[in-house]
N, C-alpha and C positions, 0 to 999 in steps of 0.2 A: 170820218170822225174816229177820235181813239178807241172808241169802245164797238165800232164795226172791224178797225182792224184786229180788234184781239178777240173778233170771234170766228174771225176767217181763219183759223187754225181747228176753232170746234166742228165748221165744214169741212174739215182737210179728216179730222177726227174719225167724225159721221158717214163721211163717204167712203172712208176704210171701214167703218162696222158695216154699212151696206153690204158691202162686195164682201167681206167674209162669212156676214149670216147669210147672204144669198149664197154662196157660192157652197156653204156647210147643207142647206136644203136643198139644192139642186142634187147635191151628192149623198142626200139620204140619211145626214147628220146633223137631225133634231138635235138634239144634247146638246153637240159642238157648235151649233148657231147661236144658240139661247148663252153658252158660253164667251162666245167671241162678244155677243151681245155687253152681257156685264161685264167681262173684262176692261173691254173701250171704254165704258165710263167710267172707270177706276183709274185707269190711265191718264182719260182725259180731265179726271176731278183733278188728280195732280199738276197739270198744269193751270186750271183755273182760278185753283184753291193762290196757287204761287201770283197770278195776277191779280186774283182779288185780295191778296195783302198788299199789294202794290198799290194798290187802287183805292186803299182804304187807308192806308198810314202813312204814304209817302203824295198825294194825289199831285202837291203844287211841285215837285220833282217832275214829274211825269208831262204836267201842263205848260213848266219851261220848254221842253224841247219842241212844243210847237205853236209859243207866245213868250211875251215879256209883258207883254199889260196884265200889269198886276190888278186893274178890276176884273178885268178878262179872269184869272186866277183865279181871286177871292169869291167869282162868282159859280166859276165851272167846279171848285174843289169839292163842296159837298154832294154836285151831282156826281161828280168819277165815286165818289164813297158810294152811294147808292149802286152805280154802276156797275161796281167791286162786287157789292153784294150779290146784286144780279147773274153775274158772268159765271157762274158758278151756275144757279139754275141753268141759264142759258143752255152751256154746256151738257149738261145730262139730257136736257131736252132734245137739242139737236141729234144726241149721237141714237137716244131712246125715237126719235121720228124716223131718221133713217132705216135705224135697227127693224121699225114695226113696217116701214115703206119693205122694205128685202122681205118679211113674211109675205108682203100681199094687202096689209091693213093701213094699204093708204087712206081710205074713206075716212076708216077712225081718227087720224093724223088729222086729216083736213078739218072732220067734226070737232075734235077738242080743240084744235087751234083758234079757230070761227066762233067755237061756243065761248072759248077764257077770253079771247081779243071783247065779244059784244056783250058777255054777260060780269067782266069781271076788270077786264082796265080802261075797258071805255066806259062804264060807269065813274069806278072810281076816281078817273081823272077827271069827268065830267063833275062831279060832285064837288070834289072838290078847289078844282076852279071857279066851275060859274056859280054854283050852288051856296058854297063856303069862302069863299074869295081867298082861301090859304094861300100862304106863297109856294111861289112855284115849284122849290125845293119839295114840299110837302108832295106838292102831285107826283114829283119822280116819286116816290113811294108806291107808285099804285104799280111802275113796273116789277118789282122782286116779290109780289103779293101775285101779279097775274102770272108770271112765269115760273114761281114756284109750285102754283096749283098746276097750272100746264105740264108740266116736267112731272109731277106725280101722278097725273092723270094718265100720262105715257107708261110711267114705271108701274103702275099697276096694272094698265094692259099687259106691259110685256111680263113682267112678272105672273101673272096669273096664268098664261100660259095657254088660253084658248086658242090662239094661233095655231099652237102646234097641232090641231084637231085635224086641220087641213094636210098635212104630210103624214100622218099615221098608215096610210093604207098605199104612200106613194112608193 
């Protein structure tokens, strides 16, 4: 889908913050992790920020190059905008999981993931499909709500900075 290949670049992102916060604590530079860390998502906001104006103002552009059925179009256009929205969190997410996976806080990764997916957009999809019969457009909303909590839930891990507790004495 469009919106898996344009986040297979926030993996390419992610897997470079891995390997440089890992590679800054392996060599004894807390600071310099926690730096490489922010930097990457600064980096990689820029390129998200640039596809999700894409993805928001241009979308039936974008859904030519891989259809000409205009219901096909008229239907997928408002999801790419939601999508747009999204790619942006995504993004900080990915690169903030990796960044916490190279301290060691995989567990946390997997907890907030598990806790936002069952407490926060499997709800809100669930509600509002079977509950409120909204159209379907509506439910894509529950994803830039669940991934925007997800993505801050990270950055306040890493921000906060207890990780570092771990390498102090290393």
């Amino acid at each position: 889908s469009m919106v898996f290949l344009s986040l297979l670049p926030c993996f390419a992102f992610g897997i470079a913050a891995q390997t440089l916060v890992g590679n800054s604590l392996g060599n004894g530079k807390i600071k310099l992790a926690e730096i490489f860390g922010k930097e990457s998502i600064k980096l990689l906001t820029i390129f998200t920020y640039t596809l999700a104006l894409a993805y928001i103002f241009i979308p039936e552009i974008i859904l030519h190059i891989i259809t000409t059925d205009q219901a096909i179009i008229r239907t997928a256009s408002p999801i790419l905008k939601i999508a747009g929205i999204s790619q942006i969190f995504y993004g900080i997410a990915i690169v903030l999981a990796y960044s916490l996976q190279a301290t060691g806080e995989s567990f946390f990764v997997m907890k907030a993931e598990v806790m936002t997916n069952w407490l926060i957009f499997l709800p809100l999809a669930y509600l509002s499909t079977v509950i409120f019969r909204f159209p379907f457009v509506i439910t894509w909303l529950s994803l830039p709500i669940y991934i925007f909590i997800y993505a801050m839930i990270l950055y306040y891990e890493f921000s906060n900075g207890n990780w570092k507790r771990k390498f102090k004495n290393v």
